[in-house]
C-alpha positions as CSV (number, residue, x, y, z in Angstrom):
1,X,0.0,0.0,0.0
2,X,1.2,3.6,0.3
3,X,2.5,5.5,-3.0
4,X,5.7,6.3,-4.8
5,X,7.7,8.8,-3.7
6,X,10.8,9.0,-5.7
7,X,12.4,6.0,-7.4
8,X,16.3,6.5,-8.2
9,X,18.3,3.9,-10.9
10,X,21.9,3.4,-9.7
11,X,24.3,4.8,-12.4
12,X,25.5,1.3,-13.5
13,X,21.5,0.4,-14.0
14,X,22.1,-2.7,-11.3
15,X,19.5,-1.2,-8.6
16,X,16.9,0.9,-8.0
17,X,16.1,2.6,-4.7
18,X,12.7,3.3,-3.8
19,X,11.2,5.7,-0.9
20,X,7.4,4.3,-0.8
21,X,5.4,6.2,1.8
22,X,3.4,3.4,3.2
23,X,2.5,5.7,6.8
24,X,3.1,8.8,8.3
25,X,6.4,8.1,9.6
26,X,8.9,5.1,9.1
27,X,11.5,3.2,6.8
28,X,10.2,4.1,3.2
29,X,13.3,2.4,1.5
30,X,13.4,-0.3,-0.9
31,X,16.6,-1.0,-2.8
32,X,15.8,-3.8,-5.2
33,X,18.9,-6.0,-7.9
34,X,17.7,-5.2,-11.3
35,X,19.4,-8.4,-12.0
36,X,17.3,-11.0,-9.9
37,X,14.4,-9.0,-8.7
38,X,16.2,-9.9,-4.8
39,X,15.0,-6.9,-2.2
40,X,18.7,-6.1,-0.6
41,X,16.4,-3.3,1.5
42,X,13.2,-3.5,2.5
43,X,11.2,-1.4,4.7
44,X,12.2,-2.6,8.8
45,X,8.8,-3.8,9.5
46,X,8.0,-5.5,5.8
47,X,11.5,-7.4,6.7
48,X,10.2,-8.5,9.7
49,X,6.8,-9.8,8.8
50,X,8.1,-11.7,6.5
51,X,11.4,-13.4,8.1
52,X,13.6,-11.6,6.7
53,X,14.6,-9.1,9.3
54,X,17.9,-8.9,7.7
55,X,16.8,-7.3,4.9
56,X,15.0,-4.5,7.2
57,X,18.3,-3.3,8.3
58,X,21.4,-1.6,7.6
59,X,24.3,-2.5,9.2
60,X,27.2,0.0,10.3
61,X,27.2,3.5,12.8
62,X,23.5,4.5,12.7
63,X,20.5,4.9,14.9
64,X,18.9,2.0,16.1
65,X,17.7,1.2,19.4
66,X,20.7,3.7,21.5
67,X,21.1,7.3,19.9
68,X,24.5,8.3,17.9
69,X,27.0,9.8,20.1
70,X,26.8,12.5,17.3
71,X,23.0,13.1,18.3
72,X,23.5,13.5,21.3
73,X,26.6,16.3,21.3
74,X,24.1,18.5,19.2
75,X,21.3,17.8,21.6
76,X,21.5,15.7,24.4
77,X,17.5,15.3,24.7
78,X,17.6,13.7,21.5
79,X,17.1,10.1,23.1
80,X,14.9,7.2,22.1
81,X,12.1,8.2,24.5
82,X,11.9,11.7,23.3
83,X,11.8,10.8,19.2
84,X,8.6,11.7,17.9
85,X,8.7,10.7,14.6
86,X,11.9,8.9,12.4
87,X,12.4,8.5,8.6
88,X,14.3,6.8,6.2
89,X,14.9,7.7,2.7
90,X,17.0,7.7,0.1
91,X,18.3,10.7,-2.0
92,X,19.9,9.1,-5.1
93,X,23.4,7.3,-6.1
94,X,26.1,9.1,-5.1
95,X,28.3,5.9,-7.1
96,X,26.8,3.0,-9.1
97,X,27.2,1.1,-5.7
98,X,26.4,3.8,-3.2
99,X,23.6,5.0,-2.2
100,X,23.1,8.5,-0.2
101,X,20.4,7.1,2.4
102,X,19.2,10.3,5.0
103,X,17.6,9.2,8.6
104,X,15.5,12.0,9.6
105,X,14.4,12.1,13.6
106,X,12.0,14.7,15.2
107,X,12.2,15.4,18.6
108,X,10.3,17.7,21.0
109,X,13.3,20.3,20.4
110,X,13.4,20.4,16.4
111,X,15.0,18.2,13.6
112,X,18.0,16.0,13.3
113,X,18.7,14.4,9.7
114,X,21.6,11.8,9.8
115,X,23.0,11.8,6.1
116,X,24.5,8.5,5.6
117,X,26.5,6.7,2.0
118,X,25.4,3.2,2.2
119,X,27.3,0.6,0.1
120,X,26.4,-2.4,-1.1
121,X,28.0,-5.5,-0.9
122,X,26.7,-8.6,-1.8
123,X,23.1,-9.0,-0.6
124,X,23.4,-6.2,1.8
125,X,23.7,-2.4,2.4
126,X,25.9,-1.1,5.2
127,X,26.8,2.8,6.3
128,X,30.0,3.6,4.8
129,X,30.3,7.3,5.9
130,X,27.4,9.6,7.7
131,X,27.3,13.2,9.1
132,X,24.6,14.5,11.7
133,X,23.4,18.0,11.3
134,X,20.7,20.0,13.2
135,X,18.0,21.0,10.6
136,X,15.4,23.9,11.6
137,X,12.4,21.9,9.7
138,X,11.8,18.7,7.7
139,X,13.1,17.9,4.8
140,X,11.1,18.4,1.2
141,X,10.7,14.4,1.7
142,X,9.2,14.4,5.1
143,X,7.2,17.0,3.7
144,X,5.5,15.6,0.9
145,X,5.6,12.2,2.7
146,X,3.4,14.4,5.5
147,X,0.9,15.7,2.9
148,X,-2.6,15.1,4.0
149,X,-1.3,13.4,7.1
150,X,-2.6,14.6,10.6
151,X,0.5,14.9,12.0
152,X,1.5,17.9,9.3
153,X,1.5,21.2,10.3
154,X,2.7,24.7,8.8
């Protein structure tokens, strides 16, 4: 269910990452071998309701269930508990076999968007480098992926 958001072809035509708003907050991402039709990434709880929790998750420094050290020097509220909403998108191939992947986390004191380059290998996608940044609103993806959603607001 849900709709397409963006869909982005890596440069060597091998992949295609999707960002598939399916709620009003979540993993959007699919990344999906052009070759064999095999998900490498799938959204966290699609993974997971099917078996395959491996494919719901990247590996390498990122948020999970403990906050980045780096989240925490810019605002050490920023915890688990206080998370309101969290996405994960892609923003297109920075390499035929590297995606640019950005985590975006709202907390009850503004924004925090973890831009990651997530390389695949094999059957799986992994964080090769990120930087954290405070943002002063949502991204244009959390934004249309909040159109007609109760939770948006101007």
């Amino acid at each position: 269910m849900g709709y397409l958001l963006d869909a982005f072809f890596s440069p060597d035509n091998k992949y295609v990452a999707i960002n598939n708003r399916r709620a009003n907050a979540g993993d959007y991402l699919w990344v999906i071998s052009l070759r064999n039709g095999q998900a490498i990434k799938m959204p966290d709880d699609v993974a997971e309701d099917l078996g395959k929790k491996e494919a719901g998750t990247i590996a390498g420094d990122h948020w999970s269930d403990q906050s980045m050290p780096e989240i925490l020097a810019l605002c050490p509220t920023c915890t688990r508990d206080d998370l309101r909403h969290s996405f994960l998108f892609s923003t297109g191939w920075k390499s035929a076999g590297e995606l640019k992947v950005v985590e975006e986390f709202e907390f009850s004191k503004g924004w925090i968007a973890a831009n990651n380059v997530c390389r695949i290998t094999g059957t799986s996608l992994s964080v090769a480098e990120h930087k954290v940044a405070k943002e002063s609103r949502p991204s244009e993806l959390v934004r249309r992926a909040w159109t007609w959603s109760p939770f948006h607001s101007e």
